[in-house]
Structures are given as structure tokens and as C-alpha cells.
C-alpha positions, 0 to 999 in steps of 0.5 A, a space after each residue: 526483505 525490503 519493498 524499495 518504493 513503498 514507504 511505511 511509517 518507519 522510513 524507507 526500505 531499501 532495494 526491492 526484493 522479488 519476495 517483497 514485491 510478491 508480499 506486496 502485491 498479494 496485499 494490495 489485491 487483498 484490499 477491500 474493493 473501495 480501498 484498493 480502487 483509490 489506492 491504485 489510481 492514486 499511487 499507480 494511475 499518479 490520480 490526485 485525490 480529488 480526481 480519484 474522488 471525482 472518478 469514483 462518484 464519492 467524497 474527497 473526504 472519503 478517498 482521502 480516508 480509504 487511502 490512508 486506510 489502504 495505506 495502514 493495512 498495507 503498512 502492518 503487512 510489510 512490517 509483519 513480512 519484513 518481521 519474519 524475514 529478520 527472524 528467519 534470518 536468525 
């Protein structure tokens, strides 16, 4: 399974699957509110971060800190899905 556009801490998968894109999007839907909300609008609304901040009435500090904690839980899902995909492909 790769997820093509996302890119985590190990480099960048390659072509996008329908069942990465699924793994995802779940993920991102189950994100803690305050995480999703400037995941999305940075990375889907292409928002810099201190128009996200702005927007959502707190801190750049904190946007920045909610993002790369969105970042991280997304990160961990996917290699947790791209995990089991190469097992069962064994």
C-alpha cells in the first residue's frame, strides 16, 4: 500500500492506492478536533500557518504544535497500514 502525496518521516510512498487513500482519510477524520482543523486548512486549504492561527483565534505556537501533532498520528497510521499490507503480502 502507498499513500503517493503524503509523505511521513521515511520518505515518500509512491503511487496512491484507493485502500491507502481510505487508510487516510479515516485517519484524518479521527483526529482530535483542534488537530484536524489546522491539518486541513494547512495542507487542504494550502493556509500558512499564521492564517490558520489567525482564523482559529489561537497562537502561532500552538498551530504550529497541533500540526506537527496531526502530522505524527498521521505518520504512525500509515506506517502501521503500509505494515500490515507487507506482512500480508508475505
Amino acid at each position: 500500500m502507498s499513500l503517493g502525496w503524503f509523505r511521513c518521516g521515511r520518505g515518500r510512498t509512491q503511487a496512491a492506492e484507493p485502500d491507502g487513500r481510505r487508510v487516510l482519510v479515516r485517519a484524518i477524520q479521527q483526529l482530535p478536533p483542534e488537530c484536524h482543523d489546522v491539518f486541513v486548512l494547512h495542507r487542504f486549504e494550502d493556509m500558512p500557518l499564521d492564517e490558520v492561527a489567525a482564523h482559529l483565534g489561537i497562537d502561532q505556537a500552538l498551530a504550529e504544535a497541533r500540526l506537527a501533532e496531526a502530522l505524527v498520528r498521521l505518520c504512525g497510521v500509515v506506517d502501521e497500514a503500509e505494515a500490515r499490507h507487507s506482512s500480508e503480502r508475505s
